[in-house]
C-alpha positions in Angstrom: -93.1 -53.2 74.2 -93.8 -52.2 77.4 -93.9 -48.1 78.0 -91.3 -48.1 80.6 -89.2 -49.8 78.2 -90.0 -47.4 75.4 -89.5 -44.2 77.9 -86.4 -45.7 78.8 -85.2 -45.9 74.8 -86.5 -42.3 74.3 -84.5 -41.0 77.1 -80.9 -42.8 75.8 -81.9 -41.3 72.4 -81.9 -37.7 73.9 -78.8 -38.4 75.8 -76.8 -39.4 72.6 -78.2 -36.7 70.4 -77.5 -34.3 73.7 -74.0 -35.3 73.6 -73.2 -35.6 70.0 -74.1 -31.5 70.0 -71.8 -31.0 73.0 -69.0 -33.0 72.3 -66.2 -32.6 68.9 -62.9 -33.1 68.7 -60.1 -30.8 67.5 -57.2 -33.0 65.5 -53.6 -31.9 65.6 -53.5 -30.6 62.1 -56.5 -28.5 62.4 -57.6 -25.4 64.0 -60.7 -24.6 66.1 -63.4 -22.0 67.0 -66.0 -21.7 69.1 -68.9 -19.6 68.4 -72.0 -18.9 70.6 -75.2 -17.4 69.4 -72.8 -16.6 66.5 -70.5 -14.3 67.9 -66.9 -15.9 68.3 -66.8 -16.9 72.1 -63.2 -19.2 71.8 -60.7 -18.1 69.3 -58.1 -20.4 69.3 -59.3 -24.2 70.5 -56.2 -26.2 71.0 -56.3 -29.9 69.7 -58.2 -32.3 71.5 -61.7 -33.1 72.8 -63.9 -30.5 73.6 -67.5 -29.5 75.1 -70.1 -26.9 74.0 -73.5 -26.3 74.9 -75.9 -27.8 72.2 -77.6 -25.6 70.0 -76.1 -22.4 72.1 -72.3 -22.7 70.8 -71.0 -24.1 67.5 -67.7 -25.7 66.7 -66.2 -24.8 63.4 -63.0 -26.1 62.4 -60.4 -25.1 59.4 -57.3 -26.9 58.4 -53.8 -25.8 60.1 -51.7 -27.5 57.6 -49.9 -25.6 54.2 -52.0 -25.8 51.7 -51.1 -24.8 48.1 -52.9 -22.6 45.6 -52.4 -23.5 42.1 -52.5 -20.4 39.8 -53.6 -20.7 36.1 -51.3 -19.1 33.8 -51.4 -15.7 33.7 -50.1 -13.2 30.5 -47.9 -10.3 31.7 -45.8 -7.8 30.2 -42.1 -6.8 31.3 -40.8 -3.2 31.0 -39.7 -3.9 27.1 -43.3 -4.5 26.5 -42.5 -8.4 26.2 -45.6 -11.0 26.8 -44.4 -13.6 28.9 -47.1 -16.7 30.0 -46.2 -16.8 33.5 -47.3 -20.4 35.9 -47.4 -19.8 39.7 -48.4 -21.3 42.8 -48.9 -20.6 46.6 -48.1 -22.2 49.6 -50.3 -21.1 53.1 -51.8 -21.4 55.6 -54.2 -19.9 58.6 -52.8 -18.9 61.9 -54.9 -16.4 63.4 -58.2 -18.5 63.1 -60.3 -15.5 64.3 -59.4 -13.0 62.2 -59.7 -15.7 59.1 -62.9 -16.5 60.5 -64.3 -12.7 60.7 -63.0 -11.9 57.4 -64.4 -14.4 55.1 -67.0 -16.3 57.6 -65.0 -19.7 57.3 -64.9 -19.9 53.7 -61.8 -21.2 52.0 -63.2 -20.4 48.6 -63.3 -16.7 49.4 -59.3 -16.7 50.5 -58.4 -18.7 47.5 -60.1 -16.5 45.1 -58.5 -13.3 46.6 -55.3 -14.4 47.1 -55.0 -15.7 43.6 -56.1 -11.9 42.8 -53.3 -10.6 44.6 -51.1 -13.1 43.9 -51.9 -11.8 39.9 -51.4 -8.0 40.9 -48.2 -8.8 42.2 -46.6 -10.8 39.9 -47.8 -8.0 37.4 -46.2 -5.3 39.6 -43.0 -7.2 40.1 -42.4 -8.0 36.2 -43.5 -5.0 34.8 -39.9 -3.0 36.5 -38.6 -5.7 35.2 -37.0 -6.9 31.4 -37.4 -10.4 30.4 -33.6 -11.3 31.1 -34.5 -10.1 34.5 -37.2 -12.0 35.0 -36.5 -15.6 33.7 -33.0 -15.8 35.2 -31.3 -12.5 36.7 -33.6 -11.2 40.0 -36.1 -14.2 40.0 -35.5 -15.2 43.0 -35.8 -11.3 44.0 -39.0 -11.1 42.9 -40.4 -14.4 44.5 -39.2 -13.1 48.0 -40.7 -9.2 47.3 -44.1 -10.6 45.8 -43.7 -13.4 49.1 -43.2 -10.7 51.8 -45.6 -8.2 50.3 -48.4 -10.6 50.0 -47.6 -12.1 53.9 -48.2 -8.9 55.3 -51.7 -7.8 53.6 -53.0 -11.4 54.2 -51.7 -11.9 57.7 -53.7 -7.9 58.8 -56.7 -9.0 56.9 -56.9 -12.1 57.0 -55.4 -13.9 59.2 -53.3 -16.2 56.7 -49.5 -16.7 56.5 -48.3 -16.6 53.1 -45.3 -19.7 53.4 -43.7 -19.1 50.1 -44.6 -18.1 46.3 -43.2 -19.4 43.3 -42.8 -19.6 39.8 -43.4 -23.1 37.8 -43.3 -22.1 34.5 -42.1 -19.2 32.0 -43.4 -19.3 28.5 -43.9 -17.0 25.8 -46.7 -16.4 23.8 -48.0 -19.1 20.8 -47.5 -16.7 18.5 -44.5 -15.0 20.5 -42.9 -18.6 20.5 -43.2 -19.5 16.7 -41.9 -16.6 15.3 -39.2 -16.8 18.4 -38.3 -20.3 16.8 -38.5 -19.4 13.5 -36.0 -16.8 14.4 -33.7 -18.8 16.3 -33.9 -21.2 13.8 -33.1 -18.7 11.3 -30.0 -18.0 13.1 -28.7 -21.4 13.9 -29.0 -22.3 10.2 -26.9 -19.1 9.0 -24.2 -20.2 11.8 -24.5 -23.8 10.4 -23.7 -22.9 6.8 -21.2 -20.1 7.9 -19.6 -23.6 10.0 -19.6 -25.3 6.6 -18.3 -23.1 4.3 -15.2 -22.4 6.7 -15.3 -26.5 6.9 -15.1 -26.5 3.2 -12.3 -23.7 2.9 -9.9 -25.2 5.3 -10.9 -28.9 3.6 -9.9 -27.1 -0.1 -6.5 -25.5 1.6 -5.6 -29.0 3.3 -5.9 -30.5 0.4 -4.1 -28.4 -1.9 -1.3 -28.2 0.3 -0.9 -32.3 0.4 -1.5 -32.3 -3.6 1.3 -29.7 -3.6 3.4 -31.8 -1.7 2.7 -34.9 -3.1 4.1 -33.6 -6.2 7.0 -32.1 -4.3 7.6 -35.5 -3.2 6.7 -37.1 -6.3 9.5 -34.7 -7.7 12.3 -35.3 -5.2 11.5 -38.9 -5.7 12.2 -38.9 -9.1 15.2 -36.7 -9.1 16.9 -39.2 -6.8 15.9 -42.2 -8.7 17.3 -40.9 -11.9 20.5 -39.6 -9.6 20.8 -43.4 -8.7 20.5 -44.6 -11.7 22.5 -42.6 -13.4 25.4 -43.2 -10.9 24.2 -47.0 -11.7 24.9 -46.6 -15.1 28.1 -44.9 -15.3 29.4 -47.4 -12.7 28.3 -50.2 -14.8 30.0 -48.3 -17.1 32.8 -48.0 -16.2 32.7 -51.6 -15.1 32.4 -52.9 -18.6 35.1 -50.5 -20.2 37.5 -51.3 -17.8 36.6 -55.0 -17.8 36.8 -55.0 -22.2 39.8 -52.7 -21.7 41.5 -55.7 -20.5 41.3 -57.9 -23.9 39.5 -55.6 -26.7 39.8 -58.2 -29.2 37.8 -61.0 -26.9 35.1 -58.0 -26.6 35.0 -57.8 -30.0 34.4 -61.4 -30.3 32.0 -61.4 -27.2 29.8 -58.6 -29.0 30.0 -60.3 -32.1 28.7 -63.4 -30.7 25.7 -61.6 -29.0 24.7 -60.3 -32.4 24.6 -63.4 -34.4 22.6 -64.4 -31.7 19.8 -62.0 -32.0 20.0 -62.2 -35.6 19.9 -65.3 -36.6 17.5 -66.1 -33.4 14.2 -66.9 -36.3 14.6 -69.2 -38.8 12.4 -67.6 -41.3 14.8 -64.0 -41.2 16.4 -63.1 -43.9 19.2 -60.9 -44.3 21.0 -59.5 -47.8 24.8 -58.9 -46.5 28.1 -58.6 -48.4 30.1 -61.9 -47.4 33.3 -59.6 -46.6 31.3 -57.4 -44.3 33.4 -57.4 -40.8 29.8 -58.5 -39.4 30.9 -62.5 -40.6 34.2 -61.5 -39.7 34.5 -64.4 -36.9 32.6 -66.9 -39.1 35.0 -67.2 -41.3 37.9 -69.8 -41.3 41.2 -68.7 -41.3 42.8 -72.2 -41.3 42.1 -72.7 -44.6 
């Protein structure tokens, strides 16, 4: 290679390391600040591209968009001296990049760490003038927008972050808080379950007496007017008969004494020890001769 040519490669290599020192770019989403000699000499750098003396200034660039802090649960008490396990998270998000860059010297960890400190202290503030009702369903939403405007303004003077929202995820008691809750509640529905039942079983027991009592009362009525019908039955048959034998009492005579030796002489084998002049042979006897 010739040593113009080699000069020649030496001086392009310069030129781009010279201008990938001076030139970045700052995306939409992002925010920018330019420092010089390490003091900050641009505060705000809009989106875009941008030029900065190599070596001499230095670009550092943060994230503009919400991001979210995700709390580990956290035990607090409430003003009855109640544990509750309490989940949380946090949305922000840097506006004033100079301040967040004085205050924690462009490190994300150091906000995240701090806020989740405060984030702590406030929700234990905010719960402990509070009793459990209070907290799980009456002023939640109360306490989100206190703890929320509280935390804005400490973190907005010190450090340069807007606090977007906070919120709760999760309310749980205790382990051992819960199970003896459950155990309680369980208590309670089972007492309400048998109370259920035996009122169940009462009102079952009254129902049924009262159809057994009317059954009978039925059974009763049922039986009075059967044996009202039949005894109109039988005097009207009755009365049918007598005045029908009324008519001609000695062909009823005959007619009943017919019936008889009918039944009695119906076997063969019967025998029967009567005196011949008994009015029972009356009509079996031959008055022609």
């Amino acid at each position: 290679m010739k040593p113009k040519t080699f000069l020649m490669l030496i001086i392009a290599g310069v030129i781009l390391l010279v201008l990938s020192n001076s030139l970045y770019i700052v995306k939409e989403t992002e925010r920018g600040i330019k420092l010089r000699f390490g003091a900050v000499y641009e505060a705000d750098v809009p989106p875009g591209l941008h030029f900065k003396f190599p070596w001499a200034e230095q670009a550092r660039i943060f994230d503009a968009r919400v991001l979210t802090l995700d709390s580990q649960p956290e035990r607090y008490l409430t003003v009855e001296k109640k544990p509750l396990m309490v989940d949380s998270f946090v949305k922000w998000r840097i506006v004033d990049v100079q301040a967040f860059y004085t205050a924690t010297s462009g490190d994300e960890r150091r906000v995240t760490l701090l806020l989740q400190q405060r984030v702590n202290e406030g929700l234990r503030n905010q719960i402990s003038r509070r009793d459990m009702h209070e907290v799980i369903s009456g002023e939640r939403d109360q306490l989100m927008q206190e703890l929320k405007e509280g935390l804005d303004v400490d973190m907005r003077r010190e450090f340069g972050v807007e606090i977007v929202d906070v919120r709760v995820k999760k309310i749980d008691l205790p382990d051992l808080v819960s199970s003896a809750v459950y155990s309680r509640m369980n208590s309670e529905r089972e007492i309400e379950a048998q109370q259920h039942r035996a009122t169940g079983q009462e009102k079952a027991l009254a129902i049924r007496a009262g159809a057994d009592r009317q059954a009978v009362v039925i059974k009763a009525e049922a039986y009075r007017e059967s044996e009202i019908l039949r005894g109109d039955g039988d005097a009207l048959s009755a009365s049918t008969y007598a005045n029908a034998f009324n008519q001609d009492r000695e062909f009823y005579a005959f007619y009943r004494s017919m019936n008889a030796y009918t039944e009695v002489f119906r076997d063969k084998g019967d025998l029967m020890v009567l005196d011949p002049d008994s009015d029972f042979f009356k009509y079996l006897k031959n008055d022609g001769s």
